[in-house]
N, C-alpha and C positions, 0 to 999 in steps of 0.2 A: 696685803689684805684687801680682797673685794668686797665694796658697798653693792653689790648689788640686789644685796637682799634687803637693803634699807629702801631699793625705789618701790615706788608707789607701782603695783604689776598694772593697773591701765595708763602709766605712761613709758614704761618700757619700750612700746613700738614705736616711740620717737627715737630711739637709738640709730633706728636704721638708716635714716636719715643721716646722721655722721661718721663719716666709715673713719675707721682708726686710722690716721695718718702720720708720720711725722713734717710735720710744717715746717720746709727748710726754702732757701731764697730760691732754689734752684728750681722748687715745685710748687712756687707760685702761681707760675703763670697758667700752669695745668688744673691745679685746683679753682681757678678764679675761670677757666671758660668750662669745668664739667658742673661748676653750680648755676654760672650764667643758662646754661644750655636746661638744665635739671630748671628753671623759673616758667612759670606760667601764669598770665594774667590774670585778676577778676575780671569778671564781666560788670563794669561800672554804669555801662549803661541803663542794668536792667537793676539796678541799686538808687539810680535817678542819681547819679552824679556824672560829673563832667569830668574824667580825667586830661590832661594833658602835659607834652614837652614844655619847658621852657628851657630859656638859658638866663639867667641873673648876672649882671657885670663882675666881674673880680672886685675885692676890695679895694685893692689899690692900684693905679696904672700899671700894665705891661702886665697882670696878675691874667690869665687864664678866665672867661667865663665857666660859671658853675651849673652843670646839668642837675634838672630835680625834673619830680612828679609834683604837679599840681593837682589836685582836688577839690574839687569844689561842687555845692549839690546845683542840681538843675532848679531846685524851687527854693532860694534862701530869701530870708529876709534881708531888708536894705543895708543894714551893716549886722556882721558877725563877727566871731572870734575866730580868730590863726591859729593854728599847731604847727608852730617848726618839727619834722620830726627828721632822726639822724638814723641811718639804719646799722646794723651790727656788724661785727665778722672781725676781730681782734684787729683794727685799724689797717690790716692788711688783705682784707677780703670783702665781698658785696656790692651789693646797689641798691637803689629804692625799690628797684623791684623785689626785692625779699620780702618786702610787708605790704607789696599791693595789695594782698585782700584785707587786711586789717584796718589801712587805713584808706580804703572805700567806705569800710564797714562804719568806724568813726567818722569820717563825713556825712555819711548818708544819716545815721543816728543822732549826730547832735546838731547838725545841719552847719558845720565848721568848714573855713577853709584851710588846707594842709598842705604842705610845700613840701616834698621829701629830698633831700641834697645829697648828690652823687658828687661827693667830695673827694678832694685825689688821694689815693690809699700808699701809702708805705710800703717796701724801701726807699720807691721811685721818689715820693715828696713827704717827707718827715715833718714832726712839728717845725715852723708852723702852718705848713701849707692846708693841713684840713682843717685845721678850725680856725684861717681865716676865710676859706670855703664859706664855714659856717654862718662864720662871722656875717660875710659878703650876703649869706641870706636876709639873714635876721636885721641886714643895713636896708635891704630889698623892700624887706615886706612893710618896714614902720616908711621907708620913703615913699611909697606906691601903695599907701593904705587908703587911704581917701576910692581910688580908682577899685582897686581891691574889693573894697565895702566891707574893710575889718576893722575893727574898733584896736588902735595901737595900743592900749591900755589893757588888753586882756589878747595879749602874745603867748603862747606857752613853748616850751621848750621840751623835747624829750625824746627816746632811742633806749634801742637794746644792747646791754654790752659794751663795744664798744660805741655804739651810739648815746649809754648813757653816760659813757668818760667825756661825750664831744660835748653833752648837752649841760653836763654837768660844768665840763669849764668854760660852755660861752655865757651861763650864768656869771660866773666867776668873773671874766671877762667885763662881759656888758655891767657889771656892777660896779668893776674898780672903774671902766671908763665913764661912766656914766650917761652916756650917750642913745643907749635903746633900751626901752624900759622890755623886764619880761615878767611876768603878774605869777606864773609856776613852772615846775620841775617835773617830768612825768618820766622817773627810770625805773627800765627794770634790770634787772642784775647789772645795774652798771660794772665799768672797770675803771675804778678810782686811783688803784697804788700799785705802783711799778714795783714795792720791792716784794708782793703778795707771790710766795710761789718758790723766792731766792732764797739758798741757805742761809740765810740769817733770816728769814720769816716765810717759813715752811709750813705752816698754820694748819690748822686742822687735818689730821688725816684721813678723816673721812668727807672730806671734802676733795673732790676737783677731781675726781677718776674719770668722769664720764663729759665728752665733747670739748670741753676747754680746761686743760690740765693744766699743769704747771710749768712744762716744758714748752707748751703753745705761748702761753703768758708770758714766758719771759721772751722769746722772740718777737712775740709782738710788740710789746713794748719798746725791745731794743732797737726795732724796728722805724719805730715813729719817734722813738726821742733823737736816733743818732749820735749827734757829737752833742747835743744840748746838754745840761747840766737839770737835773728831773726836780724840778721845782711848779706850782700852779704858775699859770691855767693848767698847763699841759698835763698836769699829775694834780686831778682835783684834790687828794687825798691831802697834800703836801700844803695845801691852803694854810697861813698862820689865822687865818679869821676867818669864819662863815658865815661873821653876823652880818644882817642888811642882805642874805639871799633869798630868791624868792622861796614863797613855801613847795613843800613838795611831795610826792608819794613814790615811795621807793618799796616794790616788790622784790624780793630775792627767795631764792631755791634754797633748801634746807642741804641740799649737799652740793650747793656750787661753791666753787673757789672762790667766786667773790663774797661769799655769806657774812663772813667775818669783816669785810673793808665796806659793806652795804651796811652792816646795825652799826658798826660806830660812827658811819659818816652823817646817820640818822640823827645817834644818840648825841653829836656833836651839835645837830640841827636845833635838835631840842633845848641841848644847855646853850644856847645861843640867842633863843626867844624866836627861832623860826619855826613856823607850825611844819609839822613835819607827818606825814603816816606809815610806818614800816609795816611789811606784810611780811610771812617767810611763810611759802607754800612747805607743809611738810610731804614728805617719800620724794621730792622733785629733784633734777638736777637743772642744767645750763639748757638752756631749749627745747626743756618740755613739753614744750607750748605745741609744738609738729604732733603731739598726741592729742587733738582737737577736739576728739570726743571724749575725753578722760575728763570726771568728774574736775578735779581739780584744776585742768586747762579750765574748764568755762566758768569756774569761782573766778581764773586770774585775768578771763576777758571782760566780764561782768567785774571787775572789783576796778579795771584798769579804765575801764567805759567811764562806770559811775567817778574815778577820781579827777578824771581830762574835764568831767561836764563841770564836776564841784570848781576845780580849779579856773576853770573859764567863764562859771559863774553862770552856769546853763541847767538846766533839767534835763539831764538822760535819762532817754527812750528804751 
């Protein structure tokens, strides 16, 4: 049965943007250079921010440096607030370059600095090797804060997708260790639950037709757990407790596969005493957002703006 007469028709032309493939190990490497190649930068200059390389140490000795984008505007005040941001592609796909212009756009607007982590992607390095990538950031940015001119106390965390599975469990993470504080959560359609998609939690049927189905999800997944046994961090979902996380705002698609693991991970947030804000764009599915001018993209970049500023404790522009 096709949903397609459920999408919203000014975001359909985001469709084109994901040609029907099947994601097998064999054509990863092919998909991973026609989207690198398919990337094109903003011009940050003319936005008055600074982009640039760095490399952040690995977590732990002998760990690999971790490549990001850095952000940061040309005219900030003497301290600011951080975005760790994770970018998407079912842990097996992307780089920071996917949301260059977005998170110029948030730089430039709340006047933040943002770090975006080109963490190592699966099959090649399975959990844990990307979210202690992340990790390795978020250890980065509270030790090099002072130099930075970010206030460690208003850190936030957050990514698409799979960038909200990474951002989701280095909350999870940073929380049982207790060692880097992170003040919010900013996901959209994260990917919470590995078993979302497998015959025994086949969920919604009118969910997940379009960009990231159910056959994508469970390779990805299998992808990045390996031989693990699918328990948190690495499966936020799978958390026995979410209380003491930070607060957060969690946007999702009325017909993504993740809809259904996005409101309970909320409603969990909620009966837990964390402040939480769920949004569910309706007619949308998985990466709508590529439809830029469609009313409902710019309700979700304006709603995604104003919750980064709330969360950081800032006035968005």
């Amino acid at each position: 049965m096709s949903t397609y007469h459920l999408l919203d028709p000014a975001i359909r032309p985001a469709l084109e943007f994901y040609p029907e493939i099947e994601l097998t190990a064999d054509i990863l490497p092919a998909v991973r250079q026609v989207t690198a190649t398919a990337l094109k930068l903003a011009d940050a200059e003319a936005a008055g921010v600074n982009r640039e390389q760095i490399e952040v140490p690995g977590m732990e000795p002998g760990q690999p440096g971790v490549r990001c984008l850095k952000y940061s505007p040309v005219e900030k005040s003497a301290t600011t607030a951080a975005y760790l941001h994770i970018h998407g592609g079912g842990l097996v796909l992307g780089s920071p370059e996917m949301s260059d212009l977005h998170n110029v756009i948030l730089a430039a607007k709340l006047g933040i600095t943002i770090v975006s982590v080109d963490y190592r992607l699966a099959p090649e390095h399975p959990f844990p090797a990307p979210l202690d990538d992340c990790y390795a950031v978020l250890a980065w940015l509270h030790g090099n804060a002072d130099k930075l001119g970010i206030d460690p106390n208003r850190i936030a965390v957050g990514g698409e997708s799979a960038g909200g599975c990474l951002a989701a469990a280095l909350a999870i993470q940073a929380r049982d260790a207790g060692d880097f504080a992170i003040c919010y959560q900013l996901l959209t359609y994260p990917m919470l639950d590995d078993r979302t998609g497998s015959p025994a939690a086949p969920g919604d049927p009118l969910t997940g037709e379009f960009v990231w189905d159910r056959d994508k999800n469970r390779f990805g997944w299998g992808c990045y757990l390996g031989d693990s046994t699918p328990a948190a961090p690495a499966v936020p979902a799978r958390v026995e407790s979410v209380a003491g996380l930070p607060p957060a705002w969690i946007g999702t698609a009325a017909l993504d596969l993740f809809r259904d693991e996005n409101i309970e991970y909320a409603q969990r947030l909620l009966s837990a005493g964390v402040a939480a804000e769920l949004v569910v764009y309706p007619g949308t599915c998985h990466g709508f957002q590529r439809a830029e001018q469609a009313p409902v993209s710019k309700q979700f970049f304006r709603d995604h703006l104003e919750a980064l500023g709330r969360g950081l404790s800032l006035g968005a522009s």
